[in-house]
GUFISE-964418 format. One record per residue: residue in one letter; x, y, z of N, C-alpha, C in turn. Coordinates in pm, 1 decimal, always signed. Layout:
<nodes>
+---+----------+----------+----------+----------+----------+----------+----------+----------+----------+
: r :     n.c1 :     n.c2 :     n.c3 :    ca.c1 :    ca.c2 :    ca.c3 :     c.c1 :     c.c2 :     c.c3 :
+---+----------+----------+----------+----------+----------+----------+----------+----------+----------+
: a :        X :        Y :        Z :        X :        Y :        Z :        X :        Y :        Z :
...
+---+----------+----------+----------+----------+----------+----------+----------+----------+----------+
</nodes>
This chain:
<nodes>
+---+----------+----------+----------+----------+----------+----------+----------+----------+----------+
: r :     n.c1 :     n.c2 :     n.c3 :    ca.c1 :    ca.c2 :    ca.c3 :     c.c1 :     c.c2 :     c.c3 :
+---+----------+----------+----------+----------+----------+----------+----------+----------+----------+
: x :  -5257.6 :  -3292.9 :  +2201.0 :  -5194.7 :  -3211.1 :  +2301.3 :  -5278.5 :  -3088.0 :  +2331.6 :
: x :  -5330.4 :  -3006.4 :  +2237.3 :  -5408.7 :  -2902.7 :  +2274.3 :  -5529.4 :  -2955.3 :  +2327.1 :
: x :  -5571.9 :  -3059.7 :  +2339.3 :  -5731.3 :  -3097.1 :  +2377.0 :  -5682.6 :  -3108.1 :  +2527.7 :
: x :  -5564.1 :  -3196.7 :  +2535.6 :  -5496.9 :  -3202.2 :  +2674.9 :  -5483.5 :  -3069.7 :  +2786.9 :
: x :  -5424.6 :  -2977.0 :  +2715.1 :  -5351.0 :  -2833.2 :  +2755.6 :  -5517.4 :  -2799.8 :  +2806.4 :
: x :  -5598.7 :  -2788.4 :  +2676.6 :  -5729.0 :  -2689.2 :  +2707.5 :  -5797.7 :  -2768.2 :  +2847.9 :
: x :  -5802.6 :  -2923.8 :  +2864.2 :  -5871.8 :  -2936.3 :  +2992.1 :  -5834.9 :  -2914.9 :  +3109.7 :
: x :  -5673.2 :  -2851.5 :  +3112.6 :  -5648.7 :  -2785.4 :  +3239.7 :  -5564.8 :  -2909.1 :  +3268.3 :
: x :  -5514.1 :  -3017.8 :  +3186.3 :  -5403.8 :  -3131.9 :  +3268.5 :  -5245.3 :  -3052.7 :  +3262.4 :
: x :  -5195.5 :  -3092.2 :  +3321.7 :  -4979.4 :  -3064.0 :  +3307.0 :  -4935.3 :  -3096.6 :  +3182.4 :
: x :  -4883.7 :  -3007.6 :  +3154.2 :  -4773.9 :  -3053.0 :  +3031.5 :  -4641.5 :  -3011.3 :  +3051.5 :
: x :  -4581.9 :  -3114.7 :  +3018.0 :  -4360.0 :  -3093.7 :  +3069.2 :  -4300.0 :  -3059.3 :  +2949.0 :
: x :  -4258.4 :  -2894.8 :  +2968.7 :  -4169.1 :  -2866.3 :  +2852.9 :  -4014.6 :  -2881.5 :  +2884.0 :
: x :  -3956.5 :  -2875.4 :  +2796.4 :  -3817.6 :  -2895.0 :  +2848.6 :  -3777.1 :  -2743.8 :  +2849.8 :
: x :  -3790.7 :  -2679.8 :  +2835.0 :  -3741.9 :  -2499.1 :  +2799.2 :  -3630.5 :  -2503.1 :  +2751.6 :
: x :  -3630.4 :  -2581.6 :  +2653.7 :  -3540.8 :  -2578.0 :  +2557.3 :  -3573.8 :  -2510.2 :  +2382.2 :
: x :  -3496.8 :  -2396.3 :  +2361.4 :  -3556.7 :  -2304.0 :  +2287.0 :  -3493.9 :  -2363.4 :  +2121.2 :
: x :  -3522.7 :  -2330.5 :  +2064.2 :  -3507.0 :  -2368.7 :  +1871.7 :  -3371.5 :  -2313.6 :  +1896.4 :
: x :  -3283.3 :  -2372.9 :  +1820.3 :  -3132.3 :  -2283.4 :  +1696.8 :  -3185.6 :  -2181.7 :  +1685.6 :
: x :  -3089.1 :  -2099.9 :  +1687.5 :  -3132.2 :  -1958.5 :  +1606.7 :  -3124.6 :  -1976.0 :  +1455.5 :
: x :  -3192.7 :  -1942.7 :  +1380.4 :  -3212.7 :  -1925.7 :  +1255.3 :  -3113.2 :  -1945.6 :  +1186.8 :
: x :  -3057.3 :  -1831.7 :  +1213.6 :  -2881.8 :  -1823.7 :  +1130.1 :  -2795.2 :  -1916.8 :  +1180.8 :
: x :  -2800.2 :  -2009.7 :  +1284.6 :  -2694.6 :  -2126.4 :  +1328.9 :  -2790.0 :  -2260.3 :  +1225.7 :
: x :  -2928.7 :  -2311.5 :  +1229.1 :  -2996.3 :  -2354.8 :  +1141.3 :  -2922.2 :  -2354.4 :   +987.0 :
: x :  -2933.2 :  -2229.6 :   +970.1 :  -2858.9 :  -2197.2 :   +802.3 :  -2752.3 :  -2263.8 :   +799.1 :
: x :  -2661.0 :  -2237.9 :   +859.3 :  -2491.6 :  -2245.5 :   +846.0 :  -2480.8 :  -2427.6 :   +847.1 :
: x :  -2586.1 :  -2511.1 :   +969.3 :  -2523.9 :  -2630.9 :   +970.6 :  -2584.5 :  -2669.0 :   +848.4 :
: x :  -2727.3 :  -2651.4 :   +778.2 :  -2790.8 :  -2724.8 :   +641.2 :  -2711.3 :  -2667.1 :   +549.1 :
: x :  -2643.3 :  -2545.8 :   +524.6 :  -2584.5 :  -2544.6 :   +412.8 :  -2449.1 :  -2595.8 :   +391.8 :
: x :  -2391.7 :  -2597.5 :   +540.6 :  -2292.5 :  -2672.9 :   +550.7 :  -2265.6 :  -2826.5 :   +507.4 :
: x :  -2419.3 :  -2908.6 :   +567.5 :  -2424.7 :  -3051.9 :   +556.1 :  -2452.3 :  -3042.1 :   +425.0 :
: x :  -2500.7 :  -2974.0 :   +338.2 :  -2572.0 :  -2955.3 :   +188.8 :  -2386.3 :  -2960.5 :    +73.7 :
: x :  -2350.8 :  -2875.2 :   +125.9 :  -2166.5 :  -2886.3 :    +94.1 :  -2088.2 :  -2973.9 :    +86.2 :
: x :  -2144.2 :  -3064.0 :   +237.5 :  -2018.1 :  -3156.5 :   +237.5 :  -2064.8 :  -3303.6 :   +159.0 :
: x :  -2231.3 :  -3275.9 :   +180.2 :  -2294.6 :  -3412.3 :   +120.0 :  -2277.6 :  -3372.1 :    -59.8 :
: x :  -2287.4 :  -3290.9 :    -90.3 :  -2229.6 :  -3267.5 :   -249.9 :  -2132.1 :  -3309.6 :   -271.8 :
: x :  -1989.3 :  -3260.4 :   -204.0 :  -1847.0 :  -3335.0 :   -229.8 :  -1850.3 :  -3449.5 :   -229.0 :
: x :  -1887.5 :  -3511.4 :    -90.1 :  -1856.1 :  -3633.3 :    -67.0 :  -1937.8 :  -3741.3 :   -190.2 :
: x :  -2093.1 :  -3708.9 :   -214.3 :  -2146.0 :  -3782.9 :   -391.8 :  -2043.2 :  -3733.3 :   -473.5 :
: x :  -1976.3 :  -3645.6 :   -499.4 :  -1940.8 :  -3580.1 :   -656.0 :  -1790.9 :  -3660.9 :   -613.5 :
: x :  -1735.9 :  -3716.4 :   -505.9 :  -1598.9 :  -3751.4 :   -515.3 :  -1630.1 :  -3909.6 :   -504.3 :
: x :  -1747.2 :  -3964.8 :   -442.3 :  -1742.1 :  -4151.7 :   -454.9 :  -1839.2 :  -4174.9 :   -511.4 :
: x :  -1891.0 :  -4077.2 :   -584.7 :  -2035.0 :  -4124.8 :   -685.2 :  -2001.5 :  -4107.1 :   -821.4 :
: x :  -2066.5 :  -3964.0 :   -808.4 :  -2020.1 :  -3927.2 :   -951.2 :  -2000.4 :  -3728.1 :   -980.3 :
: x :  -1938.3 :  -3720.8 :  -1033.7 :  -1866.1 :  -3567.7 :  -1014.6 :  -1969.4 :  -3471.2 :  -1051.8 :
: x :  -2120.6 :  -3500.0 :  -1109.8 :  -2219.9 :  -3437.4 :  -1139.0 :  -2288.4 :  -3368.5 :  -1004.4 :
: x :  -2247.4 :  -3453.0 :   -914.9 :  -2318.5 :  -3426.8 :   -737.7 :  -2218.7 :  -3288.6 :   -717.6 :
: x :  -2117.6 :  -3270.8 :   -768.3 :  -2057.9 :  -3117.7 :   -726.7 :  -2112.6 :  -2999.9 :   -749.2 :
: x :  -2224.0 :  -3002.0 :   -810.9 :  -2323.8 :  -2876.5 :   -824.8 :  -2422.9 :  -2861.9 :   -720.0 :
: x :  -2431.6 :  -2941.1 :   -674.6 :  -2481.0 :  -2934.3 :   -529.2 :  -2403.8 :  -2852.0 :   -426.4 :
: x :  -2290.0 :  -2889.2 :   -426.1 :  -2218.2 :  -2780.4 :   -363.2 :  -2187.9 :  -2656.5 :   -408.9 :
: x :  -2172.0 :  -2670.9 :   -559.2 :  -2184.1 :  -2511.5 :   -628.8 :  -2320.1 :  -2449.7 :   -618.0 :
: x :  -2449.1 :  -2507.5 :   -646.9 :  -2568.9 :  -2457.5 :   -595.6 :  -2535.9 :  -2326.1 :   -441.4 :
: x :  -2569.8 :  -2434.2 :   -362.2 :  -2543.9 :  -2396.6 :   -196.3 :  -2436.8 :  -2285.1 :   -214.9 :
: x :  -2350.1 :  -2282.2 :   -260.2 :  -2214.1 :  -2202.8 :   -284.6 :  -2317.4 :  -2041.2 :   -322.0 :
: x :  -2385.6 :  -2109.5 :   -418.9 :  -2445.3 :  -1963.9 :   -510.6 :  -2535.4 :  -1912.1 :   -433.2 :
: x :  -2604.2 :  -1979.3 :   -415.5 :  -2723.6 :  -1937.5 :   -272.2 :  -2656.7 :  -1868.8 :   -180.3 :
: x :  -2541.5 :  -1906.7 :   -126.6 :  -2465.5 :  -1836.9 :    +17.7 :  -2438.2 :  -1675.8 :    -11.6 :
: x :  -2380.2 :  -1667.1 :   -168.0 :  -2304.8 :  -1547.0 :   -249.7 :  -2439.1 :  -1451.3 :   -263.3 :
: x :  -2539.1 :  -1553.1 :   -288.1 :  -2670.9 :  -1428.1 :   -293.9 :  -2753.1 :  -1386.4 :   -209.5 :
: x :  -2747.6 :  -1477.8 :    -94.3 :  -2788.6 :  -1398.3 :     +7.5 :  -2708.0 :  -1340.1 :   +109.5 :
: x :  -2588.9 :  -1315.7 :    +32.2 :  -2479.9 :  -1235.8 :    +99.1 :  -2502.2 :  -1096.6 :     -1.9 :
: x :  -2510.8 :  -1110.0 :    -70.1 :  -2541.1 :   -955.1 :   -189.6 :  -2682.7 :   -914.4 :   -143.9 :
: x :  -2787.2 :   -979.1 :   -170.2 :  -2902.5 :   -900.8 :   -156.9 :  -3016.9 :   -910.0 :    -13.1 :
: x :  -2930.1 :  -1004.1 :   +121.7 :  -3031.9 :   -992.5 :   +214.4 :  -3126.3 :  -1085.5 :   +197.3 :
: x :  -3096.7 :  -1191.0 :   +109.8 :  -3254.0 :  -1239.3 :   +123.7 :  -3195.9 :  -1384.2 :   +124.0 :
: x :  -3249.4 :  -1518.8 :   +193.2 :  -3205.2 :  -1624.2 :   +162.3 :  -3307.5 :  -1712.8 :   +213.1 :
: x :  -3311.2 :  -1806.3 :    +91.2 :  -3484.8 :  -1878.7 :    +79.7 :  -3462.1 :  -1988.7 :   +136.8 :
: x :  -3307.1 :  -2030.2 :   +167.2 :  -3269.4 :  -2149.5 :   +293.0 :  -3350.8 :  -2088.6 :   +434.5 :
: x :  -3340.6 :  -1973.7 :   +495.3 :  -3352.2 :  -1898.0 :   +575.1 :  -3549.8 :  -1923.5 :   +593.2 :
: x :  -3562.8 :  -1881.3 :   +518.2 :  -3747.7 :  -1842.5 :   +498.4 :  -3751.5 :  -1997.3 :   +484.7 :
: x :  -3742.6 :  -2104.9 :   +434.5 :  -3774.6 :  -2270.5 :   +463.7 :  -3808.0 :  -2293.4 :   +573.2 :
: x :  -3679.9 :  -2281.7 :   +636.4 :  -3638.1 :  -2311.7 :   +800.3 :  -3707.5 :  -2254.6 :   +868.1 :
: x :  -3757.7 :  -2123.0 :   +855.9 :  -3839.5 :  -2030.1 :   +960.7 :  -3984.8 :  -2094.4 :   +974.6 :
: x :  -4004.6 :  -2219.8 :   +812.5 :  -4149.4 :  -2233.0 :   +847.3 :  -4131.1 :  -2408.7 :   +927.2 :
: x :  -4037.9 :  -2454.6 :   +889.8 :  -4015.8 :  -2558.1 :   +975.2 :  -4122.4 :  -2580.6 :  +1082.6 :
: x :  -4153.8 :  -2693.4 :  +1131.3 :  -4261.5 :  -2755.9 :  +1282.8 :  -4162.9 :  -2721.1 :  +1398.8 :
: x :  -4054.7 :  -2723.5 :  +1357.1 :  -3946.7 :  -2696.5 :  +1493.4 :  -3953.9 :  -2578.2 :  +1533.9 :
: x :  -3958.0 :  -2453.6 :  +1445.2 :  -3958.1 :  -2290.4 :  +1448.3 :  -4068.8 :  -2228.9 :  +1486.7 :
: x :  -4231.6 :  -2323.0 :  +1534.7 :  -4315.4 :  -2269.6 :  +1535.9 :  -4356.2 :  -2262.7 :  +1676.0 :
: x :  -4388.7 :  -2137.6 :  +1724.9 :  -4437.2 :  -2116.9 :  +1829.6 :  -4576.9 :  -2200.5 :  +1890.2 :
: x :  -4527.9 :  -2253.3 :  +2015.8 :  -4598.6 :  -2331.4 :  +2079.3 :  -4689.2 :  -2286.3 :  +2200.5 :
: x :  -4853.0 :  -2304.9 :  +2221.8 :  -4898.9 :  -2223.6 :  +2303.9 :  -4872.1 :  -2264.2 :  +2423.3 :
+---+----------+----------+----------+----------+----------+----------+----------+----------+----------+
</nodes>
């Protein structure tokens, strides 16, 4: 694509912009929650720390500002600015 762009041909974006960050967070930790219950209730009840994990993660980057779900996602191929 950049060899494309640089010889001066068209390229069709959709101008369609990324999730915001913090909507990103909420649905993976969300799907991270429900996919814990749902193993720990037809698998096996060990998968519920998965949801307690995510749980603890949410509590700490609610105390100290910082959340390493957050900084993942930001480096994501989806989040990266395109020339």
């Amino acid at each position: 694509m950049g060899a494309w762009a640089g010889a001066g041909f068209p390229i069709e974006k959709d101008g369609r912009a990324p999730w915001a960050l913090e909507r990103q967070v909420r649905l993976a930790a969300g799907g991270l929650v429900l996919l814990g219950v749902a193993l720990g209730w037809f698998v096996h009840p060990v998968f519920f720390a998965v949801s307690a994990f995510v749980g603890a993660g949410l509590v700490f980057a609610g105390v100290t500002d910082w959340c390493g779900m957050g900084l993942l996602l930001a480096r994501a191929p989806w989040n990266q600015r395109r020339p």
